[in-house]
N, C-alpha and C positions, 0 to 999 in steps of 0.2 A: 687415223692419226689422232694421238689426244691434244687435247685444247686446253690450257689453262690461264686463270687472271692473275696477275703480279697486280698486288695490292701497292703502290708508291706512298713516300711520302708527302710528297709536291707533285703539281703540273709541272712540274721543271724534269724531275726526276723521269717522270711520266713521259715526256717527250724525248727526253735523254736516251732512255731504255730504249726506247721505240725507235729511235734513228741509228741507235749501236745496233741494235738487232736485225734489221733491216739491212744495214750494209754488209753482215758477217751472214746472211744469206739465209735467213728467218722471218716467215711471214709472221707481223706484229700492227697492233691498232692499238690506239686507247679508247677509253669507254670512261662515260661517267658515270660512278655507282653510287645509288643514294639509299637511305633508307638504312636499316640493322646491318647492311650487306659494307657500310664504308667507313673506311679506316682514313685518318690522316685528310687529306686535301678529299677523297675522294673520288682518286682518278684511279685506272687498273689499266696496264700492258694486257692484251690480249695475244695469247702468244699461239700458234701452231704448231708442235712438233716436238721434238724432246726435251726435256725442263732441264738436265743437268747440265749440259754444258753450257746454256744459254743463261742460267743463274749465276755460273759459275763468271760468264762474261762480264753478269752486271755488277755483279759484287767488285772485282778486279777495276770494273771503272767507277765506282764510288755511285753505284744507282741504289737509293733506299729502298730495300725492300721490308713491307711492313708484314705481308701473306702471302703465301700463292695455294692456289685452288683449282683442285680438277675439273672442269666442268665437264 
């Protein structure tokens, strides 16, 4: 299963994601990224599973995304 970070704009957003994605049946965390690696607030959706449909959710609900990155 690939793994990727949803770079946010906010902790709002950040937790936004994360609770849309969770209920639509996607294992999701946030992480705080610091250092060269952070954008914005510096928070990142950590996501589980296939990025397209699940980008597709966050964008449809107004969740800023800044990156996202395969880990």
């Amino acid at each position: 299963m690939k793994r990727y970070s949803i770079m946010t704009g906010t902790v709002t957003y950040a937790i936004k994601g994360r609770d849309l994605l969770r209920k639509n049946g996607y294992k999701a965390n946030i992480e705080r990224v610091s250092g060269e690696k952070a954008l914005g607030c510096g928070y990142a959706i950590l996501l589980d599973g296939e990025i397209e449909k699940a980008e597709e959710l966050l964008r449809r609900n107004n969740v800023k995304i800044l990156e996202i990155t395969q880990l």
